[in-house]
N, C-alpha and C positions, 0 to 999 in steps of 0.2 A: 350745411356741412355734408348730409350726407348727399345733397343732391351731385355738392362738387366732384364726392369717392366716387357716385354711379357713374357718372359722364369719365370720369379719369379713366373709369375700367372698361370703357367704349371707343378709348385711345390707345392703338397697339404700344405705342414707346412707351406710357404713363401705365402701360398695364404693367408693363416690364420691370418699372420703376419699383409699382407699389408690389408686386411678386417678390420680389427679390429682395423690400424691406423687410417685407412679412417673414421671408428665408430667415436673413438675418434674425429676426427679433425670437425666432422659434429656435436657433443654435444658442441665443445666448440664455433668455430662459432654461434650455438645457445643460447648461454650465453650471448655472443656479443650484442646481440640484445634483449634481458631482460631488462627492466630499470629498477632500481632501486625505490624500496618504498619511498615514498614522493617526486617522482621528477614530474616536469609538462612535458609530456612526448610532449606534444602540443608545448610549448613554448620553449622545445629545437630542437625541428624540426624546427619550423621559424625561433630560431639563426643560427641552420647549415647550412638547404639553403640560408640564406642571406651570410653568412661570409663562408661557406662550412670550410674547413681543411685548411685555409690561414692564420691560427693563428698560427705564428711561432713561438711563446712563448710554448706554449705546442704540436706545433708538434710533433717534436721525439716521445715524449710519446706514443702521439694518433696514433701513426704509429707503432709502439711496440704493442697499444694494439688493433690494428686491425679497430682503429675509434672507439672504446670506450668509449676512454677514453671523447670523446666529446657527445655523446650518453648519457654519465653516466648509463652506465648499470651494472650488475651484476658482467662484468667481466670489469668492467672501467681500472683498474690499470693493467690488464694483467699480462704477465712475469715480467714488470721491478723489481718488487718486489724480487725476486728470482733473478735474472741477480747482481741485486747491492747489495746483500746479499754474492752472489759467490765472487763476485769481492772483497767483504769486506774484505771478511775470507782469499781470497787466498793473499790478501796483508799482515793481520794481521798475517798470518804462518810465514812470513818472521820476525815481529819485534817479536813475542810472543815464548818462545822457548818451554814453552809447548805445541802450537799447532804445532811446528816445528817435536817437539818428535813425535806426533800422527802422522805425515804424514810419517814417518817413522817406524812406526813399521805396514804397509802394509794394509787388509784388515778393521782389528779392527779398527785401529784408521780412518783410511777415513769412515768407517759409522758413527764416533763421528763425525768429523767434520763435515757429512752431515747434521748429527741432530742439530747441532749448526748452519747452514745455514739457514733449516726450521723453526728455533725459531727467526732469526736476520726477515727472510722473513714474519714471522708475526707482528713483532714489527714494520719494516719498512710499513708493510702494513697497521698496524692501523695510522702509523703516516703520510704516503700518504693518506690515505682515507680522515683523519679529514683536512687534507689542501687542498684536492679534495670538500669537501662539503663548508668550508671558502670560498673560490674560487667560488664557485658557487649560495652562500646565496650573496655575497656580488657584483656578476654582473661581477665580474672581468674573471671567463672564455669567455667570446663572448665582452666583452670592447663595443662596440660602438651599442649592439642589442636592440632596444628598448625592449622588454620581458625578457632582459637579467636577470631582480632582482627578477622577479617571477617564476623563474627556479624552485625553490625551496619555496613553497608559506606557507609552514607551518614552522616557524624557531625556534618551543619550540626543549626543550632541549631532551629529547624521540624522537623524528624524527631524530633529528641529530644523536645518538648515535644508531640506527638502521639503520640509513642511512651508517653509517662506518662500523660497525659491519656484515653487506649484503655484503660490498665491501671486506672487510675483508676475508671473509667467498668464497668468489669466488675469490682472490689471492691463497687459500688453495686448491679449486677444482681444480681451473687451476695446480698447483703445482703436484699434484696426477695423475691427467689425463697426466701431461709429466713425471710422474714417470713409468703409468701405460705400457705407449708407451714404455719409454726403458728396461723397464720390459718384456715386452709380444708382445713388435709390432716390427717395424724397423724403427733405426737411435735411434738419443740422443733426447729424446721426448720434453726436453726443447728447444731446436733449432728447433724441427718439429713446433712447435706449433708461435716459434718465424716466421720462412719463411713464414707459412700459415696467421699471421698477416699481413705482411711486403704483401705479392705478393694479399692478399684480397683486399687491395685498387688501386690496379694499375687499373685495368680496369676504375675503374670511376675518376681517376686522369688524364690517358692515354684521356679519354675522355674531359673531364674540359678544358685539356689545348687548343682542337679540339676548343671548344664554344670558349674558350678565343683569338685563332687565330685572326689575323686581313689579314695575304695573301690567296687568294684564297679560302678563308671562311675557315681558320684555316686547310686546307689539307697540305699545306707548313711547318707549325712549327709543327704539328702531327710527319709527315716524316721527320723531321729533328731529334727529340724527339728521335726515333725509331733508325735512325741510329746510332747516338750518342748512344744510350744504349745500342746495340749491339757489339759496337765498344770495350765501356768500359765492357761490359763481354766477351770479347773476353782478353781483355788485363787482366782483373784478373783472369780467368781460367791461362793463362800461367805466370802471378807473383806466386799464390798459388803455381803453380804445381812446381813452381823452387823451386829448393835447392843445397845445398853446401855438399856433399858429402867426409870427412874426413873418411881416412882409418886407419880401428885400425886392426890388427897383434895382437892375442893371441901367447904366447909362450907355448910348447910343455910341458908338465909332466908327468915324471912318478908314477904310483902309482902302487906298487906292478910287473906284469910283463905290463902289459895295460899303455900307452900312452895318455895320453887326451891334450886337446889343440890342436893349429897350425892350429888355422883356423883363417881366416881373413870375416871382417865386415866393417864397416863405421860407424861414427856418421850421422845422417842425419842434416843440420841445415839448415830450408825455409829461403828465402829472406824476407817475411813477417810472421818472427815468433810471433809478437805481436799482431796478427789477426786483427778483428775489435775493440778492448779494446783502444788503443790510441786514436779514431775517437768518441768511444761513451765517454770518458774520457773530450777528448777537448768540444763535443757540451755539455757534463750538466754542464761545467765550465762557457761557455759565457751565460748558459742562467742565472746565478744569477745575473748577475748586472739587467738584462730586470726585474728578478722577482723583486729587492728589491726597485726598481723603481716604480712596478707596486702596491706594497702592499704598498709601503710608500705615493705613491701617493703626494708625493713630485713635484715643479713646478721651482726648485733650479738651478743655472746654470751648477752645477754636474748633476740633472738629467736630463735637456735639451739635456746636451753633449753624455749622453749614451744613450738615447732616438735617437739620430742623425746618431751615430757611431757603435751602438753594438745591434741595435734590426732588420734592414735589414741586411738581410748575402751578399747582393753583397755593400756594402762597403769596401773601401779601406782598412781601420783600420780593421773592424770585419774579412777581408780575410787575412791579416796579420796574427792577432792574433789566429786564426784560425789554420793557417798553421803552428806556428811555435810552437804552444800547441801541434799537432799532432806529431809534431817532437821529442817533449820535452818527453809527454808520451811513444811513441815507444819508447825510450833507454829505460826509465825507469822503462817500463816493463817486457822488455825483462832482464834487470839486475835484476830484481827479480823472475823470472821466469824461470831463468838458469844458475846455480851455475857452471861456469866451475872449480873451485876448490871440487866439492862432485865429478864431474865428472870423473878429472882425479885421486880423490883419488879411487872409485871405478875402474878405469880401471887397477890400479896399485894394488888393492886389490887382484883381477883376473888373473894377469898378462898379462895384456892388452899395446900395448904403440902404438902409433903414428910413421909410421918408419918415420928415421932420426927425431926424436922430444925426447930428455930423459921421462923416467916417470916422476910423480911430480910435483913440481912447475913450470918445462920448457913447460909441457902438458899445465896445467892453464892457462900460459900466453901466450901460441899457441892459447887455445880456445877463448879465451877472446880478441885477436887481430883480428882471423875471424871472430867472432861474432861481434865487431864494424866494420869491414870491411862492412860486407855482411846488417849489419840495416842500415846504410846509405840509401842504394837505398830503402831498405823493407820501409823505413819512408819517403822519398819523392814521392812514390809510392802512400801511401796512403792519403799524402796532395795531388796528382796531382786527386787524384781517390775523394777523398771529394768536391775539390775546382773547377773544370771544369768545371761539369755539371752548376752550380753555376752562374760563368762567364759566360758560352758561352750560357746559356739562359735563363742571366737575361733579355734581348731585348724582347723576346718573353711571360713576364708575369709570369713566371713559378717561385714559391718560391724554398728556400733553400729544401723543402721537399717533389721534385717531383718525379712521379714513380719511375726513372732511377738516383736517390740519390747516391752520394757514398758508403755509411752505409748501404742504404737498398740492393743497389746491390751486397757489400760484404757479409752482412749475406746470403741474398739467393745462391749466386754460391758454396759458401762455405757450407752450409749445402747440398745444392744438389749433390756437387763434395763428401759427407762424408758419406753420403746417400746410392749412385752409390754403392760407393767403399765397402759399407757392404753387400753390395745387391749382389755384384759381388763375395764375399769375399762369403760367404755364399751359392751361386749357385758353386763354384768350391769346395767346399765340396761334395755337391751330386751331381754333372754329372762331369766324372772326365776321360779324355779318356785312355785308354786301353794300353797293351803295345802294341799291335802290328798297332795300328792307329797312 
């Protein structure tokens, strides 16, 4: 990896590329740390270092948006905005058949659906923001911080509606700025900006858990931390990089006196085709009972029990349910996200076939047998890769949301593994050795 960055900055255009990401990722970082108009910029600093990022209820988020989202600054909402905007559309292609048709007639219609994405991204975003300000007029972000209610000291109705409108308005920059990335920089600039979130807090999370030690003055569960996270990027570098390799056989044609066809390829299909979508699927699931809990403020034997069972993630129940949402989501993505029936009608369009598998219907339900084969593992994988780190150190203090997280550590190896590979992909464009070397 690094040898790919040295030779990229030995490449005038590739230097440009990765300059001008680096631009990028240092304006939006500086967003980051903006606060937002009408907030008591005072009074959320003495809730975070008292409670720091140990608020599981809005974790994820604040970890999507770089610590943000607890900040309340400019760029509070971050990507998720856009993230569950994608996620909307590419669900609703499946039941809506006119956005099925646009994804099908190629370039055209994917920039409609894009534009449909950035409009769902702003609606989501004004409707996160006003329940980011709710949340924060009313003490309920930081729960037990004495300053928690003067967060926000002026609560007319102009502060609030500028206060959204600000947050609003920086879900859009940030939007732009990962457009402008995979426009003119290197990698998918919404994923760049998502890793550079995600890997911005480690350092002083890596550190937290050091002070929160109790062996050896916290040097013992540091190095435990450490090897453990290494372990599990080690083990998702080689899930990702697996796949199930299905051979397709074009047949031969003539056209006129020329020959085309009779070459042979593969279907590629990963062991964890449903990436991280199943994992961010399952945690915004459990976190609605904690919110309706939190907003109802309710004291009821229903909400004692989810109070008990579903707001620490090393419980029994929450790790259950946990795991077996993850499971549920992987099929269910991956059966919407891959039609082995367009599949092998295309392959059969072509003359394409599977040897020893007929065209057709016999292809379909070849591809659709490996394909539950091979999610199997892809989906306990990613319960084992959510729920580990979780268990094995809950002992040591560290919540559902620390550095070496399942979620955080698949988004990062996987944008860095997609990263590499353009980086690579593009150096073998222009240094390309010779015949006679």
């Amino acid at each position: 990896m690094l040898t790919a960055f040295a030779r990229a900055f030995k490449t005038p255009d590739l230097r440009k590329k990765l300059l001008f990401t680096l631009g990028i990722i240092v304006l939006y970082r500086l967003g980051s740390h903006i606060p937002v108009p009408g907030v008591s910029y005072k009074n959320v600093q003495i809730c975070v270092d008292q409670m720091g990022s140990s608020n599981s209820l809005f974790g994820l988020v604040n970890m999507f948006s770089g610590g943000a989202l607890l900040q309340i600054t400019i760029f509070a909402l971050g990507i998720m905005p856009y993230i569950t905007a994608s996620i909307i559309l590419q669900l609703l292609t499946v039941v809506i058949p006119k956005l099925e048709n646009l994804k099908k007639e190629g370039q055209a219609g994917t920039s409609k659906i894009t534009q449909y994405t950035r409009y769902l991204t702003v609606a989501l975003a004004i409707l996160q923001g006003t329940g980011l300000v709710a949340t924060a007029r009313t003490g309920a972000l930081f729960g037990s911080c004495p300053v928690a209610r003067e967060i926000v000291p002026d609560r007319s109705i102009f502060t609030t509606i500028t206060m959204v409108i600000t947050m609003t308005a920086g879900t859009c920059i940030v939007m732009w700025l990962g457009e402008l990335i995979t426009d003119r920089g290197i990698g998918n600039g919404m994923s760049i900006l998502m890793f550079i979130s995600i890997a911005a807090g480690f350092v002083s999370a890596l550190w937290t858990i050091k002070l929160q030690g109790k062996i050896a003055g916290g040097w013992v569960e540091f190095a435990v931390v450490i090897l453990v996270g290494l372990a599990m990027v080690a083990l998702v570098v080689f899930v990702e990089q697996a796949q199930r390799r299905i051979p397709v056989q074009y047949a031969k044609r003539m056209i006129g006196r020329r020959a085309y066809g009779g070459t042979s390829t593969y279907i590629p299909l990963k062991v964890n085709q449903a990436g991280v979508i199943p994992v961010i699927f399952a945690s915004s699931l459990l976190y609605i009972p904690a919110l309706i809990v939190q907003f109802s403020g309710s004291t009821a034997g229903w909400a004692t029990w989810i109070q008990k069972h579903f707001v620490k993630g090393d419980h029994p129940y929450y790790i259950a349910a946990y795991f077996l949402l993850i499971v549920f989501f992987a099929f269910f993505y991956v059966a919407i996200s891959f039609n082995p029936e367009e599949v092998a009608d295309n392959m059969k369009k072509y003359g394409g076939f599977i040897p020893g598998i007929r065209a057709g219907r016999p292809t379909a339900e070849y591809l659709s047998y490996v394909l539950n084969r091979i999610t199997w593992p892809g989906s306990l994988y990613l319960g084992l890769i959510a729920l580990v780190p979780t268990m094995a150190l809950a002992g040591f203090g560290a919540n559902q949301n620390f550095p070496f997280g399942g979620t955080s550590i698949l988004i990062i190896v996987g944008v860095g593994l997609e990263t590499v590979k353009q980086i690579e992909s593009q150096l073998q464009q222009r240094n390309y050795e010779g015949f006679l070397r």
